[in-house]
N, C-alpha and C positions, 0 to 999 in steps of 0.2 A: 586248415582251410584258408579263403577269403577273409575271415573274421577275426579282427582281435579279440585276445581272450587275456582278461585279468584271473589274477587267483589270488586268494585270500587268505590267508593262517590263519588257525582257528585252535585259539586255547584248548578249544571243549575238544579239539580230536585227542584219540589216543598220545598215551604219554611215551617217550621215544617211537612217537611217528617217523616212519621214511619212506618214500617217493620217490620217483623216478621218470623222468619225462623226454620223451622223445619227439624233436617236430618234426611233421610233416608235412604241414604247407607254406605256403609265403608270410601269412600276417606276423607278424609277433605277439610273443607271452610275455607279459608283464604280473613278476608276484608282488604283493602288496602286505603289507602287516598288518594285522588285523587288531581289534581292539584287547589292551592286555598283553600284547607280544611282540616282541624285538627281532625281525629278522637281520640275519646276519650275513652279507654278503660276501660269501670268502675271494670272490673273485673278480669285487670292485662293480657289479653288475646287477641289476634285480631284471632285466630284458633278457630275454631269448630271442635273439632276432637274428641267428646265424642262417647259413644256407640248410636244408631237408636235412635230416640227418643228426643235427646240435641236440644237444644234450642238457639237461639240469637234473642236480637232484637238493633236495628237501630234507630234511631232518631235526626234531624235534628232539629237546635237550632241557625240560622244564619247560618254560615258557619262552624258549629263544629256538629260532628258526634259523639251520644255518644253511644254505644256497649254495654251490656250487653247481654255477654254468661255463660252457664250454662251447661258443659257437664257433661252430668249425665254416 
């Protein structure tokens, strides 16, 4: 939508968490690390701020969060 939207890692989630996200409106997704956990950006990014359609996914690996985004 209108609204930026942070998200947060979270140790406590499930262990080899995976996620998957698709935007669909204009604001941007920004992920953030959360307390106790290392996200890992594989692709130099922690923003979703591509055109409708961009992509991320999420994955937990112990306590390291590893990100691949793809704004198309």
């Amino acid at each position: 939508g209108a609204s930026v939207i942070n998200l947060t890692t979270d140790i406590n989630s499930e262990p080899d968490f995976i996620a998957s996200y698709l935007k669909h409106g204009a604001s941007s997704i920004t992920f953030l690390a959360g307390s106790g956990s290392t996200l890992i950006q594989v692709d130099g990014t922690a923003v979703l701020n591509g055109a409708v359609g961009s992509t991320a996914t999420l994955s937990r690996v112990s306590n390291a969060f590893y990100l691949r985004i793809s704004n198309a």
